[in-house]
KOLDREN-887630 format. One line per 4 residues: for each residue y, z, x of N, C-alpha, C, O. Coordinates in pm, whole numbers, plus 50000, padded with zeros to 5 digits. Last residue first. Example, Ala and Ser with C-alpha at 12.3 -4.5 7.8 and 13.67 -1.06 7.14 Angstrom:
<pts>
49775,50708,51285,49894,50714,51367,50003,50787,51290,50114,50804,51341 ~ 49431,50780,51319,49550,50780,51230,49670,50780,51320,49668,50846,51424;
</pts>
This chain:
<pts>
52027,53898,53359,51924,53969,53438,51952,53967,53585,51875,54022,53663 ~ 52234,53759,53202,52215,53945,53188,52099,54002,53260,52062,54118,53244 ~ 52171,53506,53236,52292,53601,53278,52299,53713,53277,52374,53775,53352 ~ 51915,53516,53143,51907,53423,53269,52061,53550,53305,52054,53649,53377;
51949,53505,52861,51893,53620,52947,51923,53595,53078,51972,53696,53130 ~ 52136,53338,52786,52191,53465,52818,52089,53575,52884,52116,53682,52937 ~ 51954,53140,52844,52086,53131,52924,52097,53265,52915,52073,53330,53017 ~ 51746,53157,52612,51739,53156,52775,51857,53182,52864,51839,53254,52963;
51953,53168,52392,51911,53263,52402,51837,53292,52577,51854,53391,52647 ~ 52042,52915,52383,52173,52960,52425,52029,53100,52452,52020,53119,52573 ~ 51752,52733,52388,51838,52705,52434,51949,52815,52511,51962,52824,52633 ~ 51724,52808,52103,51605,52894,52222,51689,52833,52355,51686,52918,52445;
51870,52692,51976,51917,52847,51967,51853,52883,52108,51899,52954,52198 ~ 51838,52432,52035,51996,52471,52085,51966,52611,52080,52022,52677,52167 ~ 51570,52389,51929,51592,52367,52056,51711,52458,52107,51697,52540,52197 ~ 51678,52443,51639,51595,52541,51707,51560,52541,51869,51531,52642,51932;
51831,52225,51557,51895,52360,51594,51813,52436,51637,51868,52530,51693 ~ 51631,52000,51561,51758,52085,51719,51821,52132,51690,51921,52127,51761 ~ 51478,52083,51362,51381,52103,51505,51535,52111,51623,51552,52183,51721 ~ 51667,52086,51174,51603,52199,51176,51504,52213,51325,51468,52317,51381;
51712,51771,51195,51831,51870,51201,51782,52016,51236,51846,52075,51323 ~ 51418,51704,51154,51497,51682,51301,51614,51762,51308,51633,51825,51412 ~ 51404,51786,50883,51318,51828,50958,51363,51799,51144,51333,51876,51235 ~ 51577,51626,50740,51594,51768,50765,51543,51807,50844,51610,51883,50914;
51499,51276,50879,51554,51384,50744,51568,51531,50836,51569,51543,50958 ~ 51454,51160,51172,51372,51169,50989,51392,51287,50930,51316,51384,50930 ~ 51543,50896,51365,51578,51015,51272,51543,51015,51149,51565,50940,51054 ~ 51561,50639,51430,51470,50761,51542,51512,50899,51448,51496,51008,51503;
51815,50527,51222,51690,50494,51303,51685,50607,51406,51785,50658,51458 ~ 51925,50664,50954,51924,50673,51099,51806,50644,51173,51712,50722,51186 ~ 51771,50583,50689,51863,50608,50706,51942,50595,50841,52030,50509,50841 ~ 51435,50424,50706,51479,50559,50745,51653,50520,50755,51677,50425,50830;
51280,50282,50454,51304,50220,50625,51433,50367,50632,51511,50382,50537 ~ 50973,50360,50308,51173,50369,50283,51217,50333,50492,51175,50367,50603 ~ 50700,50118,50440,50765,50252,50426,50834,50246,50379,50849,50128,50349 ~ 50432,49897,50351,50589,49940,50410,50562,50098,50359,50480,50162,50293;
50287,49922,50036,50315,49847,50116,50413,49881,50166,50508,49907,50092 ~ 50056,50101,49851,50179,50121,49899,50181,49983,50009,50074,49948,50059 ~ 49894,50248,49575,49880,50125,49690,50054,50078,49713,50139,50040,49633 ~ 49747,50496,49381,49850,50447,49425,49796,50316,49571,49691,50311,49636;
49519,50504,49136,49530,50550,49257,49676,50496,49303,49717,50428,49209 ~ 49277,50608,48862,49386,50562,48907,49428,50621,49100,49390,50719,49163 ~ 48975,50494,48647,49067,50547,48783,49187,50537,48780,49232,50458,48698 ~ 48659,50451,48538,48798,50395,48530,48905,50516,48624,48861,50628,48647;
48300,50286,48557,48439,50395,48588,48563,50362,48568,48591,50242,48577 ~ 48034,50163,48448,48131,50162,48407,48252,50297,48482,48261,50403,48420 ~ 47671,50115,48591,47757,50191,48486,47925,50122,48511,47934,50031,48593 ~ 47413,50172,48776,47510,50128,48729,47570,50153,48615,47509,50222,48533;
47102,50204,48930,47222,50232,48928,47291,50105,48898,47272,49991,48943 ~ 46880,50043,49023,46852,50132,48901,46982,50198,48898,46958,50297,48830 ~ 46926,50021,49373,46820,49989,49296,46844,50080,49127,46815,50199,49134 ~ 47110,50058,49603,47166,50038,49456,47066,50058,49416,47077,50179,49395;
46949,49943,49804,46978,50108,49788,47068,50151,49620,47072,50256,49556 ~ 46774,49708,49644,46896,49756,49752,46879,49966,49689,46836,50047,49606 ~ 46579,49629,49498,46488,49625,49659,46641,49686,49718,46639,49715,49838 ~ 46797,49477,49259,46637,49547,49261,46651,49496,49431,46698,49393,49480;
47118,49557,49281,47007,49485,49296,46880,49575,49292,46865,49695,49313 ~ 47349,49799,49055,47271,49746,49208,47187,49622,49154,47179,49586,49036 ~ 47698,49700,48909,47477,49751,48886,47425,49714,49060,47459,49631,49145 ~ 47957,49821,48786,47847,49763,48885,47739,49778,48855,47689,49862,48780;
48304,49802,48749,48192,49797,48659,48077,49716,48782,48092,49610,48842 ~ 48614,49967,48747,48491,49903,48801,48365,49899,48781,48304,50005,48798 ~ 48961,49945,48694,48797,49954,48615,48721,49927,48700,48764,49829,48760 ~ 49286,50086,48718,49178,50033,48781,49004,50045,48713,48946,50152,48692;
49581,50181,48744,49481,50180,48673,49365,50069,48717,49404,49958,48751 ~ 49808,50221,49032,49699,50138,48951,49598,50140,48905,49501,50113,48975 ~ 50131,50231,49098,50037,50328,49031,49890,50252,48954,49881,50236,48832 ~ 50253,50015,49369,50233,49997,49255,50143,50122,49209,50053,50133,49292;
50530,49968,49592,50360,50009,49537,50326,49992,49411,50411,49933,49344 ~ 50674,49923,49866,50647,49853,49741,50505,49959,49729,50421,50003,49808 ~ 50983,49818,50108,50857,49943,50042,50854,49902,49898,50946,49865,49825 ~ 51067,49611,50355,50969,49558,50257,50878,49719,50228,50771,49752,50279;
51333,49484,50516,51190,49595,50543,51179,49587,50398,51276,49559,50328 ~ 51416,49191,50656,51434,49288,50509,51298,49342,50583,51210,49294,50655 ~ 51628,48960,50840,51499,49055,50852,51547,49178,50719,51656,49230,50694 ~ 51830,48774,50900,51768,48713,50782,51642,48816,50771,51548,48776,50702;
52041,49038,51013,52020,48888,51003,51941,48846,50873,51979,48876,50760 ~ 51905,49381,50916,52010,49263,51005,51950,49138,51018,51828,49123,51032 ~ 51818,49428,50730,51808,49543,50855,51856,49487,50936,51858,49537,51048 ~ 51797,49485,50410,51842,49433,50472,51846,49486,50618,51884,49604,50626;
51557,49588,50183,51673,49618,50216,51655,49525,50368,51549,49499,50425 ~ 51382,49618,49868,51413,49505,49995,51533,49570,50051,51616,49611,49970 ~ 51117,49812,49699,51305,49804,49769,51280,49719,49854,51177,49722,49921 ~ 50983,49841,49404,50971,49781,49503,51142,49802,49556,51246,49807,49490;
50748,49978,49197,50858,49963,49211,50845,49936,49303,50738,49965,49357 ~ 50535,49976,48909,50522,50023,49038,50679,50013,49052,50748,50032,48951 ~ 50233,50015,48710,50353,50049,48720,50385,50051,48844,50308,50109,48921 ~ 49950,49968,48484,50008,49966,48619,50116,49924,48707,50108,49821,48773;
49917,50037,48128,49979,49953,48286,50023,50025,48409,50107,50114,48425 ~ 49546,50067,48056,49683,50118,48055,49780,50012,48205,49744,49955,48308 ~ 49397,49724,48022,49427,49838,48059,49516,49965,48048,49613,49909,47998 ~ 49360,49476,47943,49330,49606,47816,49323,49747,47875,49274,49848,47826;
49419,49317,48080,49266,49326,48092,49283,49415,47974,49183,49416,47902 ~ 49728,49316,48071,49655,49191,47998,49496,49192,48004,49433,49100,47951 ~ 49740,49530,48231,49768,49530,48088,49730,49403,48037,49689,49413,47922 ~ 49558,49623,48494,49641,49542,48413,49615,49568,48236,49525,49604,48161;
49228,49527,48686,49337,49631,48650,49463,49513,48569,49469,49390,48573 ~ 48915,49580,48834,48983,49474,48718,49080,49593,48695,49049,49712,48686 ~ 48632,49434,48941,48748,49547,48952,48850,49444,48891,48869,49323,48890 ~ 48249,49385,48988,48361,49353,48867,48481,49430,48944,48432,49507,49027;
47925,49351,49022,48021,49430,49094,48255,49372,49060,48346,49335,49135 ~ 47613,49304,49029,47711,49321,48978,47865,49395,49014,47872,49518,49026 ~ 47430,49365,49242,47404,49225,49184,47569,49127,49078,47611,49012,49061 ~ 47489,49471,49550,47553,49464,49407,47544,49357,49269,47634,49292,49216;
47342,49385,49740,47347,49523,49707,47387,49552,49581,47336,49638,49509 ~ 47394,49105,49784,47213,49198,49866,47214,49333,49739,47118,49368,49669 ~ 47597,48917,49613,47589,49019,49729,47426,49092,49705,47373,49118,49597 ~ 47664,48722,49499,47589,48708,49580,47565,48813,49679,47523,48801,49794;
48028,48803,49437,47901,48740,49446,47797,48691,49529,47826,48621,49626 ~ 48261,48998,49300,48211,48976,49356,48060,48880,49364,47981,48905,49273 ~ 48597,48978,49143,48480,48974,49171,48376,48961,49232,48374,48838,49233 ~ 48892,49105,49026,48804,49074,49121,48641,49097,49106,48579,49197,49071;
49170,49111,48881,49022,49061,48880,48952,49024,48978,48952,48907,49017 ~ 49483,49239,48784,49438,49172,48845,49245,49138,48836,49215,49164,48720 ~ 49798,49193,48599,49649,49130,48570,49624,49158,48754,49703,49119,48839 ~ 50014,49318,48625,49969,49316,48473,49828,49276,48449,49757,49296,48351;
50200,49552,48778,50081,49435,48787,50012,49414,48626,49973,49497,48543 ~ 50554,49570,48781,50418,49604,48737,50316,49505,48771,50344,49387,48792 ~ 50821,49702,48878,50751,49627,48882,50605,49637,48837,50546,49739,48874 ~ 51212,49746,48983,51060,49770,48910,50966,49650,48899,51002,49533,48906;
51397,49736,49245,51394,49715,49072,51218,49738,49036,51128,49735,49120 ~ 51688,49711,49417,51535,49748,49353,51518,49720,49277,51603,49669,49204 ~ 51788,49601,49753,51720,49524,49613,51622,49651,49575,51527,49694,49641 ~ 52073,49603,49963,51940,49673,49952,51884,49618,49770,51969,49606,49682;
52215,49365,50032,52187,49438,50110,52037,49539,50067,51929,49542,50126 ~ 52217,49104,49792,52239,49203,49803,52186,49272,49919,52068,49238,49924 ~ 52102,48868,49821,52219,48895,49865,52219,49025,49912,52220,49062,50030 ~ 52005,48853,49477,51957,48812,49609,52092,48797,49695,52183,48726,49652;
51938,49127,49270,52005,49019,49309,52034,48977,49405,52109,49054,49465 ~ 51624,49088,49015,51701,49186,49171,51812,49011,49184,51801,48893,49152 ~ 51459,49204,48722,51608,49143,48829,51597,49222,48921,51575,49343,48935 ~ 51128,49328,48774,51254,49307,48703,51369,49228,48781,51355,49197,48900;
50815,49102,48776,50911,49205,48874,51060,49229,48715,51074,49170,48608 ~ 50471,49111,48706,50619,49111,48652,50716,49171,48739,50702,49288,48776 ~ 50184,48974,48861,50274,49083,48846,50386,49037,48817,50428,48936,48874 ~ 49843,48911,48890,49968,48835,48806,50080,48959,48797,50053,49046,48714;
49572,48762,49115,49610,48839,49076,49746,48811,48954,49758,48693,48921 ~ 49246,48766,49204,49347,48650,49159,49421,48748,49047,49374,48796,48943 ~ 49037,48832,49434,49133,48954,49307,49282,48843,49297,49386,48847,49364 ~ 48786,48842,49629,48871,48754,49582,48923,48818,49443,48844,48849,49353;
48663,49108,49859,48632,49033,49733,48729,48918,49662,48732,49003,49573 ~ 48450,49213,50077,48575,49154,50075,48562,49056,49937,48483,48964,49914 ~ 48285,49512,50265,48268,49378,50189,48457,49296,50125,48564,49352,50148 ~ 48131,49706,50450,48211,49628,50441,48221,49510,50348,48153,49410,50373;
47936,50012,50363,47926,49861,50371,48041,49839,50382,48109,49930,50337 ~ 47669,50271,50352,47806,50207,50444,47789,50045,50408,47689,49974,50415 ~ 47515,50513,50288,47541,50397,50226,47626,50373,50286,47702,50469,50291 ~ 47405,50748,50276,47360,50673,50450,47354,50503,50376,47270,50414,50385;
47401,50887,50046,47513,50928,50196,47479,50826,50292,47539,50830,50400 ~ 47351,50873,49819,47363,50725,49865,47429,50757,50000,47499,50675,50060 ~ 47328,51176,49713,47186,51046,49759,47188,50942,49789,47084,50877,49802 ~ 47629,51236,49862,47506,51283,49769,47395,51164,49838,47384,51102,49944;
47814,50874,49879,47767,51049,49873,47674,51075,49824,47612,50998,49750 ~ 47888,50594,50031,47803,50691,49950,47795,50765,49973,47764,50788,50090 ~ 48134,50374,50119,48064,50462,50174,48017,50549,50094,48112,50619,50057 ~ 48320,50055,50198,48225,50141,50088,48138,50214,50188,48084,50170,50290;
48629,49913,50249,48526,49956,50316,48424,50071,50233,48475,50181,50213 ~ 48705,49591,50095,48642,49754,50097,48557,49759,50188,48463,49686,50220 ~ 48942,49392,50042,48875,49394,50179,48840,49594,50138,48918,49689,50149 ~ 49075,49162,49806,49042,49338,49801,48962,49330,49911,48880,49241,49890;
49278,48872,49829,49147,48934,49930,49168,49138,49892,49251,49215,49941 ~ 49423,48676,49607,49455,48756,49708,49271,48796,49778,49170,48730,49756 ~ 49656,48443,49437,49518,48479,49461,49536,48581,49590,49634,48576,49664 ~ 49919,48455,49201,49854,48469,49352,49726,48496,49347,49680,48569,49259;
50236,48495,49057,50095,48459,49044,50021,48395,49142,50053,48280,49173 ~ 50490,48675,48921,50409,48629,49084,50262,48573,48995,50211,48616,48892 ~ 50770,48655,48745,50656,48667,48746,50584,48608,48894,50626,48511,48958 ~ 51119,48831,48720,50996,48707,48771,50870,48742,48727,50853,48851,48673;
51258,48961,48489,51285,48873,48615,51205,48784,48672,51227,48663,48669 ~ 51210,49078,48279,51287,49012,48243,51378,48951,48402,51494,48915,48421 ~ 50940,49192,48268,51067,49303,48272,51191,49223,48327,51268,49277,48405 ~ 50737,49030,48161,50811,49071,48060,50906,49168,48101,50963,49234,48015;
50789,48685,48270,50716,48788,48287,50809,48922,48158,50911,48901,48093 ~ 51030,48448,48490,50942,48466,48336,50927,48628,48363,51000,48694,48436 ~ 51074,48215,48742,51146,48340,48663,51005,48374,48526,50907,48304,48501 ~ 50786,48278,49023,50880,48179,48943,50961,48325,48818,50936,48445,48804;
50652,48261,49305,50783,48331,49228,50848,48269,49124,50956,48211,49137 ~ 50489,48172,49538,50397,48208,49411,50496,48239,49304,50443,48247,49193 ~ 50594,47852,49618,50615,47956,49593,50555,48045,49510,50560,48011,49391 ~ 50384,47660,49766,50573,47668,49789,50608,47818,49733,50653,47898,49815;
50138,47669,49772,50232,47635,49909,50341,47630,49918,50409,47608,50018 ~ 50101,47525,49478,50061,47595,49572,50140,47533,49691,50186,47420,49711 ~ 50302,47653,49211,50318,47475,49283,50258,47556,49410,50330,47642,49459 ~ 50310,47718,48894,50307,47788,49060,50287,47628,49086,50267,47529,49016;
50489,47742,48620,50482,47646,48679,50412,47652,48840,50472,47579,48918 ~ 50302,48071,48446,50461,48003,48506,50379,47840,48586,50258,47824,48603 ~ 50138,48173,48326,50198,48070,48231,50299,48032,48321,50389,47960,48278 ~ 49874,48337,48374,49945,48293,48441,49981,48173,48360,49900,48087,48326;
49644,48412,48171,49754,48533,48235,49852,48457,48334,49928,48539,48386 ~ 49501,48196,48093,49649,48213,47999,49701,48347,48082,49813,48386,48049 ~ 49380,48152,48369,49423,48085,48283,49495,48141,48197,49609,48132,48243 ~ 49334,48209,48643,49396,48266,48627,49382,48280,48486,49372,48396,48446;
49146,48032,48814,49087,48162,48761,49180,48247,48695,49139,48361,48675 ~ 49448,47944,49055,49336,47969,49019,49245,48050,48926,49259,48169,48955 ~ 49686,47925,49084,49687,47924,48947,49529,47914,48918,49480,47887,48808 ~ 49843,48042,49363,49723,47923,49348,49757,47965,49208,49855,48040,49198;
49970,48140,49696,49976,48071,49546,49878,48004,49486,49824,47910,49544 ~ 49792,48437,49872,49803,48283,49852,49842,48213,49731,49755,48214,49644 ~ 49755,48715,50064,49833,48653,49949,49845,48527,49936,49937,48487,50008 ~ 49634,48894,50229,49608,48758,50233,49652,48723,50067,49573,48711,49974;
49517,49238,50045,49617,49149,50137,49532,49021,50137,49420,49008,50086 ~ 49459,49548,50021,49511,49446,49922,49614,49308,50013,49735,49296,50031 ~ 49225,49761,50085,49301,49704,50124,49320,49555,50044,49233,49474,50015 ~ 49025,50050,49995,49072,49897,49917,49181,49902,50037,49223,50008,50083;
48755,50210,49952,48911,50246,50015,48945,50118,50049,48884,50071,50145 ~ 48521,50335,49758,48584,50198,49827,48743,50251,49858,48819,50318,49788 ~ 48240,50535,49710,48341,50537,49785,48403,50413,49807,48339,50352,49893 ~ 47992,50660,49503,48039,50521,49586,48194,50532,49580,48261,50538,49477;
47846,50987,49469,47921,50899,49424,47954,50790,49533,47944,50824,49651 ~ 47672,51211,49311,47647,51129,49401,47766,51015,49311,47780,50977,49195 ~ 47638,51472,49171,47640,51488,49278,47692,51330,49398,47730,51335,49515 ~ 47411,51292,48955,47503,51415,48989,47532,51447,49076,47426,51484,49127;
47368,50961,48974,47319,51117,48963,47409,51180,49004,47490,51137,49085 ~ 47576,50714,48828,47506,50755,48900,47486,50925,48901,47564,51003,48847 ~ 47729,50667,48627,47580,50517,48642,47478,50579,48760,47365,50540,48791 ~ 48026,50686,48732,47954,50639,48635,47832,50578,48670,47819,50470,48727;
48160,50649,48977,48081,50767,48939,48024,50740,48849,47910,50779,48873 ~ 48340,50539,49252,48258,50500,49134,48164,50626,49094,48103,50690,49179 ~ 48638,50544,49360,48554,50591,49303,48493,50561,49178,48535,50553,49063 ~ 48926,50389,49541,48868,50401,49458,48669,50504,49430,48597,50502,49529;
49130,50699,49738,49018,50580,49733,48977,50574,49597,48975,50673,49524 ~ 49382,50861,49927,49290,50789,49806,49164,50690,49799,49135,50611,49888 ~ 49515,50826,50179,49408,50903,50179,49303,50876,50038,49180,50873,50042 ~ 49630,50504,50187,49620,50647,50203,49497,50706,50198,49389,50648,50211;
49635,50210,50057,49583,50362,49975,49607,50493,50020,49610,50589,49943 ~ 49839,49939,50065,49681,50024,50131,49754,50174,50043,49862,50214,49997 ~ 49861,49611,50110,49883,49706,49995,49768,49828,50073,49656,49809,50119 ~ 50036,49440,50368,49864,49433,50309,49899,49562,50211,49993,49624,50261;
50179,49172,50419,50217,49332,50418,50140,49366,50323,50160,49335,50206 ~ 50186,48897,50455,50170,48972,50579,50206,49126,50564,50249,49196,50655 ~ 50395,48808,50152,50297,48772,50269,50287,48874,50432,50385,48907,50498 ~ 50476,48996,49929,50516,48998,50050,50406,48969,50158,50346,49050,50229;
50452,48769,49626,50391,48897,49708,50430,48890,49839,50424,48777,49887 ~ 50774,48713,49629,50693,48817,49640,50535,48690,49607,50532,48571,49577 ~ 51062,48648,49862,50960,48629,49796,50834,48704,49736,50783,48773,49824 ~ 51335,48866,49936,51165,48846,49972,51133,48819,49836,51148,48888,49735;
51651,48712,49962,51557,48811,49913,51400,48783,49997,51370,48704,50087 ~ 51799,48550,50133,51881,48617,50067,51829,48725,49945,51897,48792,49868 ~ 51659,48344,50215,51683,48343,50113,51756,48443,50050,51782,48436,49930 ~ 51542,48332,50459,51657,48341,50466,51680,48276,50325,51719,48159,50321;
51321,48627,50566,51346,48511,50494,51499,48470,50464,51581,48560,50445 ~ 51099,48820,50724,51163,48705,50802,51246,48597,50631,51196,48487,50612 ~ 50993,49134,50668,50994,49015,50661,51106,48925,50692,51218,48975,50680 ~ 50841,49426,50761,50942,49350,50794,50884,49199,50773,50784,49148,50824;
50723,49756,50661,50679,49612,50652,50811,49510,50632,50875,49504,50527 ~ 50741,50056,50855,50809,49931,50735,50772,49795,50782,50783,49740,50892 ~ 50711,50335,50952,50623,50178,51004,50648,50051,50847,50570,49992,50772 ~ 50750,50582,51118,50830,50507,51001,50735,50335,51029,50719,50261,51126;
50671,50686,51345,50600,50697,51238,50630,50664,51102,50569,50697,51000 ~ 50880,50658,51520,50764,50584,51526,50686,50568,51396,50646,50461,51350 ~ 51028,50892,51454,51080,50751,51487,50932,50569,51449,50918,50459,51395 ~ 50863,51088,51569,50922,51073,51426,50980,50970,51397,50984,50954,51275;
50867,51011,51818,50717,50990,51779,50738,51017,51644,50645,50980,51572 ~ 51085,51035,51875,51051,50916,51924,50914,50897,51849,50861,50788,51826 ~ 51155,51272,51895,51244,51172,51796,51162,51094,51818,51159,51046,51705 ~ 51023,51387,52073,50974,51439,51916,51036,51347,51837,50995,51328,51722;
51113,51349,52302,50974,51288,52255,50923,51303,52119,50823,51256,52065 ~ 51352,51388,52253,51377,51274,52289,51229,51256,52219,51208,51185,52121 ~ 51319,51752,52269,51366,51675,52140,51338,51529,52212,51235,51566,52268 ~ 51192,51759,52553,51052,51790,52407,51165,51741,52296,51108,51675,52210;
51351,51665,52708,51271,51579,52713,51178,51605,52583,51112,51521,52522 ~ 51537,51890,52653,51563,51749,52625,51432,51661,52587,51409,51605,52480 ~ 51399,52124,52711,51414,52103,52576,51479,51985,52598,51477,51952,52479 ~ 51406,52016,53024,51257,52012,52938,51282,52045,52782,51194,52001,52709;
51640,52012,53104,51603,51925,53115,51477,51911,53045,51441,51799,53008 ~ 51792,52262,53017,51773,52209,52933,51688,52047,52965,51671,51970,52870 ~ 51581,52405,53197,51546,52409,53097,51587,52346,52978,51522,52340,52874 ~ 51722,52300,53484,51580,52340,53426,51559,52338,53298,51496,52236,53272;
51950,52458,53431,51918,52307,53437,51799,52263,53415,51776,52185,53323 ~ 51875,52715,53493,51969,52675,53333,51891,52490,53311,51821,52433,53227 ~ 51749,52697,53669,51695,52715,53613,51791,52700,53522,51734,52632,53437 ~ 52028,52643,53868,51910,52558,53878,51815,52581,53760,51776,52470,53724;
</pts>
């Protein structure tokens, strides 16, 4: 009875440990029966992690503006773009056309930077939500559509966002890419296949980044501003896991340690 016992509770602690390692794979799944993903991957928002952009320039020592960027709502347009976007976009059909310089496509899209902003030092009881329009332009390399799993590289070459009319920021600019005069922002992307017409979708990009602000007169901004430059990563999706409910070494190493504490109960159980 107590043998049974126990492996019934190291069962139930491996099942719940797969399950919540299982879980924590969270890949951005798209629907297309093209035999690839269109890019930008509508409905798979670009996010930061623990990173955040940082503004430091323009302000006192000690004291800095906090934005932790979300990159989503992808829309074709050829808006605000003008000579960084040379492909044919036709809104509503496809932002994807061939061109760009790592000799596969080019995307050209308007999108939504959605910050949540928070101040240190002397701006600590600074909190804002704000959401900016970042008409964007990225080069993919070949991928070949079909294929089960797709990589290939990728860069953003242009993006721009701006803001207006805002209480707080009279000024407020973000701007990344090699066509702004940036260093480039480098990324890579995998489509892989997960059955039928469904691809999990991991993508990021390494992104040099400018942001240039001034407060308003009467905002907590008041007499601040300046120029910063950055880098941060922005990830979309996960690597969609090898063995579904199974994550690497670390599960092989959690049940052999179930099985040892496992045979080691038993033999006391028999030798007492």
């Amino acid at each position: 009875m107590r043998t049974r016992l126990i492996f019934a509770v190291l069962s139930t602690l491996f099942i719940t440990f797969t399950l919540a390692s299982s879980a924590s794979a969270d890949p951005c799944v798209i629907n297309d029966p093209s035999g690839t993903v269109t890019l930008p991957p509508e409905g798979c928002p670009y996010l930061t992690g623990d990173e955040v952009h940082e503004i430091s320039m323009g302000l006192p020592p000690g004291t800095t503006i906090e934005l932790a960027p979300i990159h989503k709502e992808f829309a074709c347009s050829k808006r605000a773009f003008g000579p960084n976007c040379d492909i044919p976009i036709i809104p509503g059909l496809s932002c994807e056309m061939p061109g760009g310089d790592l000799g596969g496509n080019v995307d050209c899209f308007d999108s939504t930077l959605e910050f949540e902003i928070w101040g240190t030092g002397l701006l600590s009881t600074f909190h804002r939500i704000i959401q900016v329009g970042a008409p964007s332009v990225v080069d993919t390399a070949p991928r070949t559509p079909g294929d089960p799993v797709q990589s290939f590289d990728t860069e953003m070459v242009s993006l721009q966002g701006q803001l207006f009319g805002d209480p707080d920021f009279c000024v407020l600019n973000i701007t990344a890419g090699s066509d702004n005069g940036l260093p480039p922002s480098t990324g890579h992307t995998t489509i892989t296949n997960i059955g039928g017409n469904n691809w999990s979708v991991d993508s990021f990009f390494d992104v040099v980044y400018e942001i240039e602000f001034q407060g308003c007169p009467g905002s907590a901004l008041e007499g601040y501003g300046g120029i910063t430059q950055g880098r941060l990563r922005m990830q979309a999706g996960e690597p969609t896991p090898e063995t579904p409910g199974v994550s690497g070494p670390w599960m092989i190493l959690f049940a052999a340690a179930l099985v040892a504490t496992a045979v080691y109960l038993m033999r006391r159980q028999q030798t007492a």
